[in-house]
VOGU-3710 file (C-alpha; in Angstrom, 3 decimals, decimal comma):
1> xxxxxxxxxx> -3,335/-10,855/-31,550  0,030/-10,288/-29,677  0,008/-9,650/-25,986  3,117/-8,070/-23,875  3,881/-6,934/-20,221  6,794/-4,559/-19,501  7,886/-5,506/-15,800  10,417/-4,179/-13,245  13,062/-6,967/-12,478  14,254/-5,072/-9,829
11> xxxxxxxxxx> 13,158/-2,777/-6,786  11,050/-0,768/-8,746  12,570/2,868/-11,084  14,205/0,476/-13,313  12,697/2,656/-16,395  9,556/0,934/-17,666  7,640/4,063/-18,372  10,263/4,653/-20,969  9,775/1,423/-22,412  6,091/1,644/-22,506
21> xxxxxxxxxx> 6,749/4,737/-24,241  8,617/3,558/-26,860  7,054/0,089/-27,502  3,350/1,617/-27,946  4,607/1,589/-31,476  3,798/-1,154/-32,094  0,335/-2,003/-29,665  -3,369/-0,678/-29,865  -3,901/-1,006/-26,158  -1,816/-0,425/-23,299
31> xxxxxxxxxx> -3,321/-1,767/-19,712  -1,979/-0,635/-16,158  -3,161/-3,476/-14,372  -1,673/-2,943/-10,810  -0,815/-0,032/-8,630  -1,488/3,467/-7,827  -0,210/6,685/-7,767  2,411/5,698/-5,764  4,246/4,923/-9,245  6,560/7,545/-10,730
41> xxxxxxxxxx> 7,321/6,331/-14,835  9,225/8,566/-16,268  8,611/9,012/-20,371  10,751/11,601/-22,370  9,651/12,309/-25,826  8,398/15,116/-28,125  6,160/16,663/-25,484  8,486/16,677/-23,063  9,824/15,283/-19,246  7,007/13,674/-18,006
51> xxxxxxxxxx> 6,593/11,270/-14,362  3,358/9,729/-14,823  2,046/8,027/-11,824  -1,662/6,618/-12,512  -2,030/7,282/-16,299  -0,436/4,149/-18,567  2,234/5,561/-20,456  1,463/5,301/-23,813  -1,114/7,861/-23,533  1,446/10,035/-25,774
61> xxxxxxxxxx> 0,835/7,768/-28,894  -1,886/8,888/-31,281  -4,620/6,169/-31,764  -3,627/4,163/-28,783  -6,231/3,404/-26,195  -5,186/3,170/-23,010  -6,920/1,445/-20,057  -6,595/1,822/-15,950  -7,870/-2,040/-15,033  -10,014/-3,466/-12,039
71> xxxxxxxxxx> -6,587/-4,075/-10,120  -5,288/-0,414/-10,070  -6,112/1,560/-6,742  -7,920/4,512/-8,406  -7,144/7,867/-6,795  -9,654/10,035/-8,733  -8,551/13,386/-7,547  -4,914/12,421/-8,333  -5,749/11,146/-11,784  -7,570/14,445/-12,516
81> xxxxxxxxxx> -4,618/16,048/-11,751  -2,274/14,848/-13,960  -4,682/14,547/-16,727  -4,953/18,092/-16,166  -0,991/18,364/-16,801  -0,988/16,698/-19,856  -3,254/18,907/-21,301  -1,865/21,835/-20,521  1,415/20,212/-22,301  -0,543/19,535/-25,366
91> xxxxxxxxxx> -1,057/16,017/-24,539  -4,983/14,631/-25,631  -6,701/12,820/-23,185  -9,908/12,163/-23,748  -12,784/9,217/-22,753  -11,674/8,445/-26,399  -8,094/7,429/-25,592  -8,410/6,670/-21,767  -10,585/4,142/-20,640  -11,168/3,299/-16,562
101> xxxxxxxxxx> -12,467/-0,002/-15,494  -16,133/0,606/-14,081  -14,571/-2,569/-11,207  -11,353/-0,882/-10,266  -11,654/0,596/-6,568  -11,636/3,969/-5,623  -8,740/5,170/-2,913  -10,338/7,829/-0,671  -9,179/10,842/1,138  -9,312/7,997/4,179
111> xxxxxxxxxx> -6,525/6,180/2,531  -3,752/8,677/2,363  -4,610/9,704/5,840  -4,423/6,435/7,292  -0,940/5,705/5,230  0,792/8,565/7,043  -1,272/7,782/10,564  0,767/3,531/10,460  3,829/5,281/9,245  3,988/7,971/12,209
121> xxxxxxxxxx> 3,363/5,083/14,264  5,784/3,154/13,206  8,137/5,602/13,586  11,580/4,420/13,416  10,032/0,711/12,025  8,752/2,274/9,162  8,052/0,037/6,074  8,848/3,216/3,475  5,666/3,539/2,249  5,318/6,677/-0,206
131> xxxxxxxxxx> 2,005/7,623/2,131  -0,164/7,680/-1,240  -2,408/5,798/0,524  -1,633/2,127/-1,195  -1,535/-0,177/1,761  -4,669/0,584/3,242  -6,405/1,109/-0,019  -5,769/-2,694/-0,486  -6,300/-3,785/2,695  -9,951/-2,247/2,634
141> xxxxxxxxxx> -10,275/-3,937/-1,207  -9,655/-7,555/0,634  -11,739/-6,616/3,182  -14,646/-6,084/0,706  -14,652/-2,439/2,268  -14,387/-0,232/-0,928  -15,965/1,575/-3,446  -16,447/0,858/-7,185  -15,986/2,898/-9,585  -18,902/1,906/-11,235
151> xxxxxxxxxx> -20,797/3,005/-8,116  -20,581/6,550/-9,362  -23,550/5,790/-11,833  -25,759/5,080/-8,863  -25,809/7,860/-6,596  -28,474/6,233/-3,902  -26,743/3,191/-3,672  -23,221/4,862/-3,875  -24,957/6,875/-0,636  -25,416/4,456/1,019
161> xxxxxxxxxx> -22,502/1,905/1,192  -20,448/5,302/1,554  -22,298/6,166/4,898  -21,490/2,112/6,129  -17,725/2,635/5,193  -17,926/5,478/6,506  -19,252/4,621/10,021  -16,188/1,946/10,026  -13,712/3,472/8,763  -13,810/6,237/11,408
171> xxxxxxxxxx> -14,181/3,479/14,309  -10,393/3,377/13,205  -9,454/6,730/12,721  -10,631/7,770/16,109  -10,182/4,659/18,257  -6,984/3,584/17,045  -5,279/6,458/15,746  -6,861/8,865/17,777  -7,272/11,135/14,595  -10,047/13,344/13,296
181> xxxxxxxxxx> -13,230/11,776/11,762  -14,488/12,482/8,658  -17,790/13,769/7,738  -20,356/12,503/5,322  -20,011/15,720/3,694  -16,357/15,932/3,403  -16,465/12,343/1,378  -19,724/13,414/-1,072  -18,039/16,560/-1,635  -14,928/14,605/-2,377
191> xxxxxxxxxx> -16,771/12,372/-4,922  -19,203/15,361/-6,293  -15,728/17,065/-7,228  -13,154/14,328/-8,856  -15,533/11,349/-9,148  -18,356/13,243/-11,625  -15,008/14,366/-13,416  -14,140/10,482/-14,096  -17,386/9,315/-15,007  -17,419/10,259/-18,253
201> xxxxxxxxxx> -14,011/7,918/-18,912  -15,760/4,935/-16,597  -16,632/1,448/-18,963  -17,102/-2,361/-18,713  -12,885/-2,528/-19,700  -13,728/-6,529/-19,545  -15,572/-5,983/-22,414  -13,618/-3,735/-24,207  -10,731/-5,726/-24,358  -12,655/-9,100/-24,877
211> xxxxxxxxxx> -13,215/-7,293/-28,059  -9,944/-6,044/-28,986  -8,862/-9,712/-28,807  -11,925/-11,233/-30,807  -10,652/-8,394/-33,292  -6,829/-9,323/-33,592  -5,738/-5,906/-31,955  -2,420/-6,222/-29,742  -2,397/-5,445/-25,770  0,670/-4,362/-23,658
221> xxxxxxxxxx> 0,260/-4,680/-19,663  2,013/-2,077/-18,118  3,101/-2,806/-14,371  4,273/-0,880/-11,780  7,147/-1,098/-9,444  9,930/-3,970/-9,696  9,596/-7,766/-8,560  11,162/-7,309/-5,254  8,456/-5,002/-4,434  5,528/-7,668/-5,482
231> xxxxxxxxxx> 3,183/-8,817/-2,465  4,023/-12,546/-2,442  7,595/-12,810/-3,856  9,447/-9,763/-2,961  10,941/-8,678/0,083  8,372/-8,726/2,365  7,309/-6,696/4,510  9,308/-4,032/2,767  6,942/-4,718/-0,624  3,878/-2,652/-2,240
241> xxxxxxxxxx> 0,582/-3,706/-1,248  -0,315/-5,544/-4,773  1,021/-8,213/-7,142  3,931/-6,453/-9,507  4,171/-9,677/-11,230  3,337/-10,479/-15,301  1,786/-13,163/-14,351  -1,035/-11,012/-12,964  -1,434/-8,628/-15,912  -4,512/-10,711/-17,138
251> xxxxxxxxxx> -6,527/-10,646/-13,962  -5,510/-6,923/-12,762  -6,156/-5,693/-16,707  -10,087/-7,477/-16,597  -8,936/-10,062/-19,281  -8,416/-13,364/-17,316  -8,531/-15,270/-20,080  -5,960/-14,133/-21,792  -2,499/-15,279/-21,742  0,779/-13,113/-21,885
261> xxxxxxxxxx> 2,446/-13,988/-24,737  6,117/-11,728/-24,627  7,645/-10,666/-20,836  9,913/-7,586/-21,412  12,126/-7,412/-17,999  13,482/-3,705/-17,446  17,154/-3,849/-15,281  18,905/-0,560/-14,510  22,620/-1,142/-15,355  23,071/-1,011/-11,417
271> xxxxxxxxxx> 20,528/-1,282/-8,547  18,532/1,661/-7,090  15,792/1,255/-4,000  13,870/3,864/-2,479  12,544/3,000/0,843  13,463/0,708/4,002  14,644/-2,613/3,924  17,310/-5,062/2,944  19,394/-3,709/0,337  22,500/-6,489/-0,211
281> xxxxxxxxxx> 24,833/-4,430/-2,336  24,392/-1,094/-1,119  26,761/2,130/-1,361  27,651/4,677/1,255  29,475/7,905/1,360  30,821/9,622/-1,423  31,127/6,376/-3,600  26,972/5,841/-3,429  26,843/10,375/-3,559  29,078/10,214/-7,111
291> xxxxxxxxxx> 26,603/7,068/-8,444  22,994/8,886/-7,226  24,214/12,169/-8,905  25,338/10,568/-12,377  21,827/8,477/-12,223  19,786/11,605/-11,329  18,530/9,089/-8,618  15,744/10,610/-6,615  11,767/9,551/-6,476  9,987/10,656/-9,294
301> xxxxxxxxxx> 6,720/10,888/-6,971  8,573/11,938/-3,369  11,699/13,717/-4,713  13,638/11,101/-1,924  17,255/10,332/-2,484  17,504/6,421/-3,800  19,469/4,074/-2,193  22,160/3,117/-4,429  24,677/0,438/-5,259  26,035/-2,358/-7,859
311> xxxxxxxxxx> 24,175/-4,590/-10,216  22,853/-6,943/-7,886  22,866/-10,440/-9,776  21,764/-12,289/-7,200  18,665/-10,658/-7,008  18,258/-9,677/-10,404  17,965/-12,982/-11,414  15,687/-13,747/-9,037  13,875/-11,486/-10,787  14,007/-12,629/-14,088
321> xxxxxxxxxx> 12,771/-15,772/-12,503  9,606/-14,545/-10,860  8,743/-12,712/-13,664  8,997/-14,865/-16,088  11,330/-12,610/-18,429  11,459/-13,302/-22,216  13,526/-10,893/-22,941  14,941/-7,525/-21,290  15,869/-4,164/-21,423  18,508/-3,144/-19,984
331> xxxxxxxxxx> 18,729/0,861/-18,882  20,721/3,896/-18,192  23,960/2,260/-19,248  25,425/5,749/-20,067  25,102/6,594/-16,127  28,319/3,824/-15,796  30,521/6,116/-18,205  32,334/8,058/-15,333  33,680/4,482/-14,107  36,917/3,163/-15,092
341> xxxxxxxxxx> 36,346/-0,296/-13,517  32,437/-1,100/-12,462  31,429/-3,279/-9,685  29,129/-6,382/-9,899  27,602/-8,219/-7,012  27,870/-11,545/-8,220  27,299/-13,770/-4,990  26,306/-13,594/-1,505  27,873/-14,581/1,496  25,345/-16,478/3,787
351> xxxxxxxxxx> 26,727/-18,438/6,574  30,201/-17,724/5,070  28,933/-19,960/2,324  28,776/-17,638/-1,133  25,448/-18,397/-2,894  23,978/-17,388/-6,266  20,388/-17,977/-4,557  17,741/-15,221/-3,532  17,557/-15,732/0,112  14,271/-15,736/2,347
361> xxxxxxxxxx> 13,640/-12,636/3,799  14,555/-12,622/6,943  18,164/-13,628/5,728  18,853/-10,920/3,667  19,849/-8,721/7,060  23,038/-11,265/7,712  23,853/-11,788/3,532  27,028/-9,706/2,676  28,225/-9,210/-0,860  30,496/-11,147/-2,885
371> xxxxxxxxxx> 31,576/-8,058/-5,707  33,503/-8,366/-8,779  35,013/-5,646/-10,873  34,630/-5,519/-14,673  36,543/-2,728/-16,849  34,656/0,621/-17,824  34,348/2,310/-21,052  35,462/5,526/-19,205  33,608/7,979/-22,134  30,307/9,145/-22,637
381> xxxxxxxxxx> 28,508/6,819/-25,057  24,969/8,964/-24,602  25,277/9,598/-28,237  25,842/6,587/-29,519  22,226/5,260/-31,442  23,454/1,917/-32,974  24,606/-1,801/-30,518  27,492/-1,973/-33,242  28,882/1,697/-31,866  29,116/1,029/-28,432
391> xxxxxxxxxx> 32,711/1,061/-27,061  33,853/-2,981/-26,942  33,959/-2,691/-22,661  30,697/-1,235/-22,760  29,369/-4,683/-25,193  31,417/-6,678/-22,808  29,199/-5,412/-19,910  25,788/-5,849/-21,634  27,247/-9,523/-22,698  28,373/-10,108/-18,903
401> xxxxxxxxxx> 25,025/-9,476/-17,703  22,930/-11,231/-20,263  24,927/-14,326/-19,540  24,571/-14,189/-15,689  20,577/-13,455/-15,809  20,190/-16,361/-18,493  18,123/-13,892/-20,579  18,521/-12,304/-23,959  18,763/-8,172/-23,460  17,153/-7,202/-26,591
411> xxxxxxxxxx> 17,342/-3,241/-25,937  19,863/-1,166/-24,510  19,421/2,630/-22,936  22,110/4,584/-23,287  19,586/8,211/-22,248  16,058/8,849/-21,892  15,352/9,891/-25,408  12,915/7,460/-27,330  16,298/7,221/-29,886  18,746/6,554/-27,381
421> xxxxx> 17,162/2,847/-26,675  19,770/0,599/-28,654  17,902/-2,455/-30,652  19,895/-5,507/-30,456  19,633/-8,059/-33,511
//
């Protein structure tokens, strides 16, 4: 048995659906252990474009089963959705091929509402959030204030805890927020609708995979966002409401006991963020405008324009670090062609000390960076389908950064095509 994660190293959109994508190759199961719809993984292949944001993305790959663990905030009616999508694309999704943790929590109507409710209020303090409902969804989970999935299969006692939540959770809505309740009959009607449409895909996924390891098959955990976005090391507050981490993949995926052999690290060739907070190395103006249109850099899930800048090494590494990278991928390389010299942040300034370190938090507001340039290739190279072939600059670049992040990049992305990811020997 071989076990993999693909992880962001970064802020998240770093291009691990595509990775997913074309590693399911070589896996029997692929595991989304973390998350929610609030993910937008973007997979090109014979099918088509596609932004998946709750299915695991090798559900394009004949004979692959693919799993939604106990740790991923389940949004049944979004799920539906884009199952719905796929098929109309051709794409088979079945109970056969999709398999949803009977322990993974359901996000409710409630939780989307309440996301946008904190966010109006925060108004100008806002923490980003992509008002999919995440945050509260897991604040309700560690409050012991949610619903299983596995409730669905026992509709008096799903009935009844949904009447106690329900009693609560409007104590909020209306004394807090001063919002509208909702009904008992909203929420059944809610769950008669998208959560009979799950059932059928609903299983013990403990189980399942306890038994794809007795039987030698391989596993790939598939997270979401980037590690500056996980709970406990990222940059908090500005952070996703769950751990983005590899080292979590066993718990979130309902296989504690196994342990991840291979961590595949996705970096974008330069940094991206989409939402508030710190942001070290960030462009403005027409310089950042040029960079966001070359990178096609807007949300997947809320079309938003991404913050752009520099490969950030500072916190890249930091990265690398956290998630305990064995190797990494390093993509949309082909986006740097238009540059005839590319920046690099290579330090910060702290104290008007530079540093390699990842700061604390709260000092990332006074770091400023330290930026190098290297030379460009200056062509397109989106055409290019073998390491050997890339202009020497370009090989310099890949060389530069492997070096700095003290981490063999063992696949390059020169486009989103499943061909245009360069192997490296």
């Amino acid at each position: 048995m071989k076990t993999c994660a693909i992880v962001g190293i970064q802020w998240g959109d770093e291009g691990k659906g595509r990775m997913v994508d074309l590693l399911t190759e070589d896996y029997d199961v692929v595991i989304r252990y973390q998350g929610g719809g609030n993910a937008g993984h973007t997979v090109v292949n014979s099918y088509g474009k596609f932004a998946l944001h709750l299915l695991p993305s090798g559900i394009f790959r004949p004979g692959v089963v693919n799993v939604l663990g106990n740790g991923v905030a389940l949004d049944a009616e979004n799920l539906w959705k884009e199952i719905g999508d796929l098929r109309s694309r051709g794409v088979s999704v079945g109970p056969e091929n999709l398999k949803i943790s009977d322990r993974a929590s359901l996000l409710l109507p409630w939780h989307r509402e309440l996301d946008a409710l904190e966010e109006a209020r925060l108004a100008d303090r806002q923490y980003g959030s992509t008002k999919q409902g995440i945050a509260p969804f897991y604040s309700d989970k560690y409050q012991k204030k949610t619903i299983l999935a596995g409730e669905l299969l026992y509709p008096e006692a799903l009935r009844q805890h949904l009447e106690e939540l329900l009693e609560w959770k409007n104590l909020i809505l209306t004394g807090v927020y001063g919002a509208k309740p909702f009904s008992l009959a909203e929420l059944t009607g809610w769950l008669g609708e998208y959560g009979e449409r799950i059932r059928p895909f609903l299983c013990d996924t403990g189980a399942l995979l306890r038994a794809a390891a007795a039987e030698g098959k391989s596993l790939l955990f598939e997270a979401q966002l980037g590690a500056l976005r996980d709970l406990d090391f990222g940059i908090y507050p500005y952070t996703t409401s769950s751990n983005a981490i590899a080292a979590y993949a066993p718990i979130g995926s309902g296989l504690p006991s196994v342990r991840v052999q291979e961590v595949v690290g996705v970096v974008k060739a330069y940094s991206t963020c989409v939402g508030e907070g710190p942001f070290v190395c960030e462009l403005f103006g027409e310089e950042a405008q040029r960079l966001r249109e070359a990178g096609g850099e807007y949300g997947a899930k809320t079309g938003r324009p991404r913050r752009v800048g520099p490969l950030d090494l500072v916190a890249t590494r930091y990265g690398v670090q956290i998630q305990g990278a064995t190797g990494l991928a390093l993509t949309k390389l082909d986006v740097l062609s238009y540059l005839k010299e590319i920046p690099v942040c290579t330090h910060y300034e702290l104290d008007g000390k530079r540093t390699e370190d990842f700061p604390f938090p709260a000092a990332l507001a006074s770091a400023k960076p330290v930026v190098s340039m290297l030379e460009g290739w200056n062509c397109d190279i989106s055409g290019v389908r073998r390491w050997e072939d890339l202009p020497e600059a370009a090989r310099r670049y890949v060389e530069y950064v492997e070096r700095a992040l003290g981490c063999p990049i063992r696949y390059v992305s020169v486009g989103p095509e499943r061909d245009a990811c360069l192997v490296r020997g």
